[in-house]
C-alpha angles and dihedrals in degrees: 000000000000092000092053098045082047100054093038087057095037084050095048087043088061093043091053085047093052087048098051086049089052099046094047092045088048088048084047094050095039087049089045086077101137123091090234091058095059084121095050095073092050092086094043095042088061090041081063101058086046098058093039083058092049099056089042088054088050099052084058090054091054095039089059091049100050084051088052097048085048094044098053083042080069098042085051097048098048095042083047 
């Protein structure tokens, strides 16, 4: 089960880390609140994309370790 315990924290990790992103590039647009730092939310507004494709990427990770842990809990039940 270590590879599943693995992947499943490796996956969260990069969900909390998605998050975090998320949450700094939304503080940097709402404080970019001024017309002459228009400029200035570009950066934060990609930042953004990326860190939403981050966490999506992540769910999948736990989602496919969540399948895997199910799936050798049937293997084990049926060997057992």
């Amino acid at each position: 089960m270590e590879p599943v315990s693995s992947a499943l924290s490796s996956g969260l990790q990069g969900m909390q880390r998605g998050f975090d992103g998320m949450r700094q590039s939304a503080d940097q647009i709402a404080k970019a609140d001024k017309p002459d730092q228009a400029g200035d939310v570009a950066k934060p507004l990609v930042n953004l994309v990326a860190d939403r494709a981050q966490i999506e990427a992540s769910v999948k990770v736990v989602q496919a370790a969540d399948a895997m842990s199910k799936t050798i809990g049937s293997l084990l039940d049926v060997k057992a």
